[in-house]
N, CA, C and O atoms as CSV, one atom per row, in Angstrom:
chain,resi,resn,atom,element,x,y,z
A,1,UNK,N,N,2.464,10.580,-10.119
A,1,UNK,CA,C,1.552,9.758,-9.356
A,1,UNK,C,C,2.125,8.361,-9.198
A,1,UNK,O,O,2.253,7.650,-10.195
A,2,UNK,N,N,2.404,8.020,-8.232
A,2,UNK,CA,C,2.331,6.484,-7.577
A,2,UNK,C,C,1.692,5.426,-7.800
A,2,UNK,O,O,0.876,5.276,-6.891
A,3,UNK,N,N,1.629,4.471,-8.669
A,3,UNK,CA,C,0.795,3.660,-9.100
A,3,UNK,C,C,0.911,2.399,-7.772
A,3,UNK,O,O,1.882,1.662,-7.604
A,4,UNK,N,N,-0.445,2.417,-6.877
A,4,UNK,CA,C,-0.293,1.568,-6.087
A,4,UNK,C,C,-1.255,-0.348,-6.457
A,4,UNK,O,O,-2.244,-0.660,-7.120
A,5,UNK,N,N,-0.724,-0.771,-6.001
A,5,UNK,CA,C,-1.576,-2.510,-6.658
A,5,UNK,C,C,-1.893,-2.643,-5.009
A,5,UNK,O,O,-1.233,-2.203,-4.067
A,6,UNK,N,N,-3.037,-3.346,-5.007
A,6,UNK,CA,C,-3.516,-4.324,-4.033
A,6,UNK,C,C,-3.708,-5.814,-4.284
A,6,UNK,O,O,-3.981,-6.297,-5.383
A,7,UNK,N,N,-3.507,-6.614,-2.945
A,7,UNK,CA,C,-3.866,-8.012,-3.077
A,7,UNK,C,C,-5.069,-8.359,-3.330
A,7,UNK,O,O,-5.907,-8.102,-2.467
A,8,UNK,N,N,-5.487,-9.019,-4.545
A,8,UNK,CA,C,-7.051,-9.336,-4.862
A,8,UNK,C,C,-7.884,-9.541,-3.520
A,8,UNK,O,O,-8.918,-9.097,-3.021
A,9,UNK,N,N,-6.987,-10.355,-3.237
A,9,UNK,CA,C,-8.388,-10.561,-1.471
A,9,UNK,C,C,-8.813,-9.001,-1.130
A,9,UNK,O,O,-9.977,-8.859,-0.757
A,10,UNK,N,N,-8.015,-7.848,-1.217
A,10,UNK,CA,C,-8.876,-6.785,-0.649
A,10,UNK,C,C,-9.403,-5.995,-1.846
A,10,UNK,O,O,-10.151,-5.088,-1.482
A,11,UNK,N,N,-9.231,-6.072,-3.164
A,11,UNK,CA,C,-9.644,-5.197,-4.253
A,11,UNK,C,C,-10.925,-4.730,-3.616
A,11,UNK,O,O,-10.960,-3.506,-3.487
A,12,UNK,N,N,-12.108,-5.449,-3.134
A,12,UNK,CA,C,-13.327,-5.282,-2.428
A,12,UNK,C,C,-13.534,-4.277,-2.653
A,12,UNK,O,O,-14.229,-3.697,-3.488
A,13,UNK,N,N,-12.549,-3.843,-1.436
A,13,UNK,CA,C,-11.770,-2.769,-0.294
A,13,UNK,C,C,-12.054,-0.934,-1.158
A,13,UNK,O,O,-12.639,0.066,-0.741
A,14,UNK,N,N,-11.378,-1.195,-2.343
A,14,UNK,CA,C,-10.982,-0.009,-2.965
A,14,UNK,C,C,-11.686,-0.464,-4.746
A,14,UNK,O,O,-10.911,-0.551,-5.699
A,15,UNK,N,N,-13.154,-0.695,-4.899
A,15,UNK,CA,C,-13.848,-0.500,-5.760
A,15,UNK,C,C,-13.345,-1.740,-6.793
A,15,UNK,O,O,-13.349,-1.656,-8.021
A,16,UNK,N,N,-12.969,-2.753,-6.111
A,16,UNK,CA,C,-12.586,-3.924,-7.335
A,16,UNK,C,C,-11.094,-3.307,-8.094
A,16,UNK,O,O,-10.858,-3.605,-9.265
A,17,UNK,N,N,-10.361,-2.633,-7.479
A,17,UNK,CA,C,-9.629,-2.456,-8.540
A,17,UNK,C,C,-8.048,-2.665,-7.846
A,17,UNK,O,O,-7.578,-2.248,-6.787
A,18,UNK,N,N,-7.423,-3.563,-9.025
A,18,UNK,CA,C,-6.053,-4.330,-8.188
A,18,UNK,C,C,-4.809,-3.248,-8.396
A,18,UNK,O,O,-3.683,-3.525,-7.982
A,19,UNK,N,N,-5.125,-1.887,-9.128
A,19,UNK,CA,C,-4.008,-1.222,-9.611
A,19,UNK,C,C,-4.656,-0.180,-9.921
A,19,UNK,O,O,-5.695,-0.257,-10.576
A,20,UNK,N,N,-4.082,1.123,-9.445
A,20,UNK,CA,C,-5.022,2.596,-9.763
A,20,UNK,C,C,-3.606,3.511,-9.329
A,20,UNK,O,O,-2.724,3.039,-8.611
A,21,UNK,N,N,-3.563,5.055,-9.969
A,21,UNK,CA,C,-3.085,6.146,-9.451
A,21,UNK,C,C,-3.267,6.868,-8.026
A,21,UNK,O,O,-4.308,6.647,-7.407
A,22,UNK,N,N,-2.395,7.633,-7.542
A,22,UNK,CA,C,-2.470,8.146,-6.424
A,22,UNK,C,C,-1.528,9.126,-6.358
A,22,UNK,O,O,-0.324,8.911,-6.498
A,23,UNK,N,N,-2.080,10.339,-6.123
A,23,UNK,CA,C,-0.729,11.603,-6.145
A,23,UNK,C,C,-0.488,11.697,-5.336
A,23,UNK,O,O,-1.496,11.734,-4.631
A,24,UNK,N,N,0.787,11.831,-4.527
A,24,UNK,CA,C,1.316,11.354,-3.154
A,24,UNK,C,C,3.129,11.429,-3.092
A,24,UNK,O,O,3.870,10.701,-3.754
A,25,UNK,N,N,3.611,12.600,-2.034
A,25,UNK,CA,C,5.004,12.198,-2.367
A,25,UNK,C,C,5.619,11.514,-1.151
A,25,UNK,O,O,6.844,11.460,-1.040
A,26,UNK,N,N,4.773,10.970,-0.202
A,26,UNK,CA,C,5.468,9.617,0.367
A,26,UNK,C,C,4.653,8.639,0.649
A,26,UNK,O,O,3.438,8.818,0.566
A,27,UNK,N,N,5.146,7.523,1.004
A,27,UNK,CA,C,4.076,6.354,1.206
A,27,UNK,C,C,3.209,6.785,2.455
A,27,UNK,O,O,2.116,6.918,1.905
A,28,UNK,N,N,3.074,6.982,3.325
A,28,UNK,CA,C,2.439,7.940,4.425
A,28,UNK,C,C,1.702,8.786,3.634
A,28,UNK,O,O,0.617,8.489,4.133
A,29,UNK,N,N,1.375,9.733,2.667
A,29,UNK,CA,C,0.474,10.396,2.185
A,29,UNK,C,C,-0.460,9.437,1.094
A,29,UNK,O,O,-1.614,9.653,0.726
A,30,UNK,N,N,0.133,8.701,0.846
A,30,UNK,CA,C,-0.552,7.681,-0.224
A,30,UNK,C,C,-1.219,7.068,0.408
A,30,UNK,O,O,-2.348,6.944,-0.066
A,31,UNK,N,N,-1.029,6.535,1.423
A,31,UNK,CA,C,-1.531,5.658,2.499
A,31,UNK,C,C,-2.973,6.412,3.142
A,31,UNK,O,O,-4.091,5.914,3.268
A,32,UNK,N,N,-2.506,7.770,3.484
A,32,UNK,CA,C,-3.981,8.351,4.035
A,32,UNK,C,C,-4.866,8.796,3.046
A,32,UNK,O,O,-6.061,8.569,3.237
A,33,UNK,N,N,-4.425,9.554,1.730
A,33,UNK,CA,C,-5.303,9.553,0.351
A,33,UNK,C,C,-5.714,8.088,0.188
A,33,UNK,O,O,-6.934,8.103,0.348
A,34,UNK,N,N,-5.370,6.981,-0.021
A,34,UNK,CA,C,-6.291,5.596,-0.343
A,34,UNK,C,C,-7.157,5.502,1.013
A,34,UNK,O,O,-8.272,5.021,0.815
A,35,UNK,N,N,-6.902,5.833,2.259
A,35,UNK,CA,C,-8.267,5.234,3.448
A,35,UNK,C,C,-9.239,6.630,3.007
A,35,UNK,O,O,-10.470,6.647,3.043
A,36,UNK,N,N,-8.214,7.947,2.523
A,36,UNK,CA,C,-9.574,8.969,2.381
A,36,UNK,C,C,-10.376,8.558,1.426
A,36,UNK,O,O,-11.493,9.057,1.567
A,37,UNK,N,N,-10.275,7.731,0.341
A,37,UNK,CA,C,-11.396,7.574,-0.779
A,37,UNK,C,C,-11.416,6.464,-0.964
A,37,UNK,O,O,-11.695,6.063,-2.094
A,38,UNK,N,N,-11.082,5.416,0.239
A,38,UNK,CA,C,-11.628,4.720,0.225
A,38,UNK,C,C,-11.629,4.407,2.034
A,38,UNK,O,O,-10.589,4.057,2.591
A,39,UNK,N,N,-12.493,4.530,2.541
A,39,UNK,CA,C,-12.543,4.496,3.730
A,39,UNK,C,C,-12.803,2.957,4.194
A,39,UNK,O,O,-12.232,2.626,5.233
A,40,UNK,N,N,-13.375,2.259,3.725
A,40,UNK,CA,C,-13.607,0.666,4.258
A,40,UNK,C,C,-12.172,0.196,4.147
A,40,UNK,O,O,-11.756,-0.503,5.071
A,41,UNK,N,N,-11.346,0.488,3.127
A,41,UNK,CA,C,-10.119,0.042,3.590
A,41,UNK,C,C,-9.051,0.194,5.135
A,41,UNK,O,O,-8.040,-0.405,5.499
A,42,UNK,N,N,-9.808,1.203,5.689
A,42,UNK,CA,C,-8.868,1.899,6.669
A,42,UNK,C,C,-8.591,0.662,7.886
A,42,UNK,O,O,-7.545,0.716,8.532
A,43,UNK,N,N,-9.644,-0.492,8.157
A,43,UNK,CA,C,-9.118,-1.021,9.429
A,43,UNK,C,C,-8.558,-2.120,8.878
A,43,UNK,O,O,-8.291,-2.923,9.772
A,44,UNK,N,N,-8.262,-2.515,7.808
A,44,UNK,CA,C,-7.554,-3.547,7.152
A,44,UNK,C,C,-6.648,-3.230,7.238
A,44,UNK,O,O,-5.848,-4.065,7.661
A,45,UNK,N,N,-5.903,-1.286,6.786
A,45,UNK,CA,C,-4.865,-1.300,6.786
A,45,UNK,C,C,-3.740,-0.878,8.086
A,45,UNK,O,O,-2.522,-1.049,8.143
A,46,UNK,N,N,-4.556,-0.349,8.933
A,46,UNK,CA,C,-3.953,0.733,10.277
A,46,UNK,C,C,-4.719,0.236,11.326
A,46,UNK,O,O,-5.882,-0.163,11.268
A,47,UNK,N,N,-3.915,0.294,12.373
A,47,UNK,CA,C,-4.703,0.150,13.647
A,47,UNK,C,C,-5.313,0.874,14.213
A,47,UNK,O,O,-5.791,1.727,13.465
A,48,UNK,N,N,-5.642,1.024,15.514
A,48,UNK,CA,C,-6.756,1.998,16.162
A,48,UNK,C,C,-5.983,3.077,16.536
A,48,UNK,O,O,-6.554,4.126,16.834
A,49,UNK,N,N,-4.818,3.000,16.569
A,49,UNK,CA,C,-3.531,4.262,16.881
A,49,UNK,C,C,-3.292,4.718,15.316
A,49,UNK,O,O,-3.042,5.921,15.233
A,50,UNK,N,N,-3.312,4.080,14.171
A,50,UNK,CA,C,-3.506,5.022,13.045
A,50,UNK,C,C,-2.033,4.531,12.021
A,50,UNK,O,O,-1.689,5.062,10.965
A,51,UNK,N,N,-1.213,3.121,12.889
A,51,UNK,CA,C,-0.096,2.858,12.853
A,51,UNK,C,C,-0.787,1.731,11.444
A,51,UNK,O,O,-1.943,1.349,11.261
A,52,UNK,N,N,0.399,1.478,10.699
A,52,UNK,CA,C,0.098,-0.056,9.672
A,52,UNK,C,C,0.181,-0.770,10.357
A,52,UNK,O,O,0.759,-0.744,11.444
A,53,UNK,N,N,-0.461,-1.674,9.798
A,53,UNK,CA,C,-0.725,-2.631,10.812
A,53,UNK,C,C,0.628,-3.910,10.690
A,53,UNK,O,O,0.992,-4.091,9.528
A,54,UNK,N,N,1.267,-4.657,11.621
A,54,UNK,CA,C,2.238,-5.413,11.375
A,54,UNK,C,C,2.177,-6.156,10.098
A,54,UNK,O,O,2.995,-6.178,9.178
A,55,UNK,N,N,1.087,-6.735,10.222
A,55,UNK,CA,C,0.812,-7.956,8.935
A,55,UNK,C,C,0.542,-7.649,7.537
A,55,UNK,O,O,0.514,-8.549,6.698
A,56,UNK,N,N,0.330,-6.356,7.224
A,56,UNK,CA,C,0.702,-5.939,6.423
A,56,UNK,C,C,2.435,-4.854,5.849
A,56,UNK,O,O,3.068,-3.956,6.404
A,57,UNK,N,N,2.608,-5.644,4.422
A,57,UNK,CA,C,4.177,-5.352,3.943
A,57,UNK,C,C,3.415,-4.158,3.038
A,57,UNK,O,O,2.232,-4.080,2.708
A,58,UNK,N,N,4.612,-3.201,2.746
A,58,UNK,CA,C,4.528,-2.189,2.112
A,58,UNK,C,C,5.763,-2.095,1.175
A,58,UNK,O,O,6.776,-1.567,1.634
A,59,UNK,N,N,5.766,-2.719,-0.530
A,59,UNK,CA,C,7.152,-2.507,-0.798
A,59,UNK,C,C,6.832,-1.219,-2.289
A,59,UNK,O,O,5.912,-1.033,-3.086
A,60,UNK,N,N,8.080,-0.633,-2.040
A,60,UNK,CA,C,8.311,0.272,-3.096
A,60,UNK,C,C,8.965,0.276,-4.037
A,60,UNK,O,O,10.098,0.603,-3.685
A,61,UNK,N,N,8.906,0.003,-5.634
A,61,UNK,CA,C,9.603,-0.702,-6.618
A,61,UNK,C,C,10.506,-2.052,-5.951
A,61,UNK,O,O,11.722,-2.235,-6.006
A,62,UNK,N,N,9.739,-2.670,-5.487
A,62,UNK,CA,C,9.771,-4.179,-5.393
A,62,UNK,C,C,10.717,-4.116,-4.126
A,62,UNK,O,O,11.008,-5.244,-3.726
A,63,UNK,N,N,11.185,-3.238,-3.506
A,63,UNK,CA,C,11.944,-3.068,-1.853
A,63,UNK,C,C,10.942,-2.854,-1.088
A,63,UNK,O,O,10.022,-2.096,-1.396
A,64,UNK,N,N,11.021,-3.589,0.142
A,64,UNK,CA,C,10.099,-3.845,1.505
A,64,UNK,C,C,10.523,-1.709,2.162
A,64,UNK,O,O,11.471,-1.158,1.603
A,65,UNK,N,N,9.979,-1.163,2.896
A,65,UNK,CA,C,9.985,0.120,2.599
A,65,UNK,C,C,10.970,0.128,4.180
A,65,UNK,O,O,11.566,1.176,4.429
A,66,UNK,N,N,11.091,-0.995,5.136
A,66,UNK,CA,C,11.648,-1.239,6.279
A,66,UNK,C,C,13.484,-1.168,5.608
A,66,UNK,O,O,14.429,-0.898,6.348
A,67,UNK,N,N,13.628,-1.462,4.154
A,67,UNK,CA,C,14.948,-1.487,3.710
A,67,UNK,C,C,14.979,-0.112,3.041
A,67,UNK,O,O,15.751,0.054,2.097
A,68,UNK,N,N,14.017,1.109,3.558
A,68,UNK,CA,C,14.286,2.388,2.524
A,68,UNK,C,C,13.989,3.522,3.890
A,68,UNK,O,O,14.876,3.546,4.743
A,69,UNK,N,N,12.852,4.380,4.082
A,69,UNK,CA,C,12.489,5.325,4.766
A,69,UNK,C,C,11.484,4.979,5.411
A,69,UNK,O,O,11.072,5.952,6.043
A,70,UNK,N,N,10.641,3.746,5.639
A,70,UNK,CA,C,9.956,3.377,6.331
A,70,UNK,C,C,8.213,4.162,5.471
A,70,UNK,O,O,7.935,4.436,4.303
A,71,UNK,N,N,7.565,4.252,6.553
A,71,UNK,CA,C,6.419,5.223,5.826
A,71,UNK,C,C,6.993,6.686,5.452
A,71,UNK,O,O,6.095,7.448,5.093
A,72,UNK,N,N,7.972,7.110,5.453
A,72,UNK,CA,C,8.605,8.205,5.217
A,72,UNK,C,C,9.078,8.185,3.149
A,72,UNK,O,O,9.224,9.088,2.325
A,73,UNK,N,N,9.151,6.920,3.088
A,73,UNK,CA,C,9.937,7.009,1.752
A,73,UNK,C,C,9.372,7.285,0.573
A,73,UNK,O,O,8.472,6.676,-0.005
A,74,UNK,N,N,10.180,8.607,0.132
A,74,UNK,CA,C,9.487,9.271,-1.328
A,74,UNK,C,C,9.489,8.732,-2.319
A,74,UNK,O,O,10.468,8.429,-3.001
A,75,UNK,N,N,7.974,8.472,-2.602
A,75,UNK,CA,C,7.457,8.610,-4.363
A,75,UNK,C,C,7.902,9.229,-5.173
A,75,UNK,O,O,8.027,10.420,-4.888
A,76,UNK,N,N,8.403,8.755,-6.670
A,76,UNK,CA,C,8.098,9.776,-7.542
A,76,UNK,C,C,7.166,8.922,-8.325
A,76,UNK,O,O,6.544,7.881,-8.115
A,77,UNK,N,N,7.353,10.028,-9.624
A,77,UNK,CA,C,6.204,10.118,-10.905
A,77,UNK,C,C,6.665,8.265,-11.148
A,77,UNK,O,O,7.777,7.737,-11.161
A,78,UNK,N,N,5.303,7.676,-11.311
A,78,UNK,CA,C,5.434,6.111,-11.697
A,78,UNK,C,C,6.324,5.025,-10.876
A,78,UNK,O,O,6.824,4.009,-11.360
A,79,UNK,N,N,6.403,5.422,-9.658
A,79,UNK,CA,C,6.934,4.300,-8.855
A,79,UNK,C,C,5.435,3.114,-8.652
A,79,UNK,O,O,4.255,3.457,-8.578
A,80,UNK,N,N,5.938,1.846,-8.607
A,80,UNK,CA,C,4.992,0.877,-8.138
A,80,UNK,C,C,5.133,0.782,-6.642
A,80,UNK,O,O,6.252,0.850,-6.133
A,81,UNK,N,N,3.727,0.584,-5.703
A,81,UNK,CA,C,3.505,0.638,-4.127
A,81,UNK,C,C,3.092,-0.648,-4.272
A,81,UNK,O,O,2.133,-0.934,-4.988
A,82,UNK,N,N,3.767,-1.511,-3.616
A,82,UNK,CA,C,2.628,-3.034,-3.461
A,82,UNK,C,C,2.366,-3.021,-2.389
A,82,UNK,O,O,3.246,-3.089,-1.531
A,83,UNK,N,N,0.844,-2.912,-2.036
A,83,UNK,CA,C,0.736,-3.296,-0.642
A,83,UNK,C,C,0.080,-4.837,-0.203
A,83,UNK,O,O,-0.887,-5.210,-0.867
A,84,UNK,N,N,0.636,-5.831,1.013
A,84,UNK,CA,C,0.415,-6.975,0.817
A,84,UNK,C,C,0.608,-7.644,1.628
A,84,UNK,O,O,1.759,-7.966,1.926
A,85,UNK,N,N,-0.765,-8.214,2.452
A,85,UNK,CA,C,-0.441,-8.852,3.914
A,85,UNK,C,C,0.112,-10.117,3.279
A,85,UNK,O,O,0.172,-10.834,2.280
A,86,UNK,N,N,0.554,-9.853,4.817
A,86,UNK,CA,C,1.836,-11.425,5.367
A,86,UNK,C,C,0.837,-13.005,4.755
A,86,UNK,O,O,-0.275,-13.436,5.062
A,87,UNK,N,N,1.811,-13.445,3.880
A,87,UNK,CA,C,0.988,-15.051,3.881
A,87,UNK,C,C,1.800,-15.311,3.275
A,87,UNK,O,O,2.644,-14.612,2.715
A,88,UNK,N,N,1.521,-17.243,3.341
A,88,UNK,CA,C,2.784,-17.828,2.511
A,88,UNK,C,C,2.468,-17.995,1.008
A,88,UNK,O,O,1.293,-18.076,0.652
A,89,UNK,N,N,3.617,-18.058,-0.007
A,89,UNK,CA,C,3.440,-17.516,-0.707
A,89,UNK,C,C,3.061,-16.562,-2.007
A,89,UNK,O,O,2.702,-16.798,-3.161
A,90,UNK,N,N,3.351,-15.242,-1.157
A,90,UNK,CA,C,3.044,-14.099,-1.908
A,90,UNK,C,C,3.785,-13.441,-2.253
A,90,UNK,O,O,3.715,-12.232,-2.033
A,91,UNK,N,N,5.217,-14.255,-3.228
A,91,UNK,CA,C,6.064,-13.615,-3.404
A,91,UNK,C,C,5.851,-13.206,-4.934
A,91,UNK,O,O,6.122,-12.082,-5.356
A,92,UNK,N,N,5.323,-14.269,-5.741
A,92,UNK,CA,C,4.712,-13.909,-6.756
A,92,UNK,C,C,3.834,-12.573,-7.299
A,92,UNK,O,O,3.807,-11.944,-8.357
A,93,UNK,N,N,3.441,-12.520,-6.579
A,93,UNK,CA,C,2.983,-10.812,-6.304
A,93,UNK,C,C,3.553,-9.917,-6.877
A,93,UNK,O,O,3.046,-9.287,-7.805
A,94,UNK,N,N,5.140,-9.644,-6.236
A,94,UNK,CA,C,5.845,-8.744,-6.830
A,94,UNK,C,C,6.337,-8.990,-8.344
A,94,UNK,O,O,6.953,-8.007,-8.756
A,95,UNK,N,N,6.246,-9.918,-9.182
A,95,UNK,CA,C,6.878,-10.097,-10.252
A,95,UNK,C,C,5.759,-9.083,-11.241
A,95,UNK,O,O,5.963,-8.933,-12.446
């Protein structure tokens, strides 16, 4: 399972919680399991075509996923997902 974190501004989003499991073997399946159980997250994260949305970054053990397989790139057992709109800085985040 994929341990994914969110940016506090949306914890809201997905039951207050900044860090939870997700069984998923690419970021694209992780991505539609978190809007399936948690559905208020879905227009924060995807557009009306179903695409991520620009302003939000997607990195996978601390690589932006644009430098790996895109939404294509495989999970394994205990990888970290940060997901994390664009603002200045939020680089701290990843540490």
């Amino acid at each position: 399972m994929a341990i994914v974190r969110f940016p506090a501004v949306m914890k809201y989003y997905v039951d207050n919680q900044a860090e939870f499991s997700v069984p998923a073997s690419t970021v694209n399946e992780m991505l539609e399991k978190v809007i399936g159980q948690y559905p208020a997250v879905k227009f924060h994260l995807v557009d009306s075509n179903g695409n991520l949305r620009r302003h939000f970054n997607v990195f996978v053990n601390g690589t932006h996923i644009r430098e790996l397989d895109g939404l294509d790139t495989q999970l394994k057992e205990d990888d970290k997902v940060i997901l994390m709109a664009s603002a200045a800085g939020g680089q701290e985040f990843l540490h």
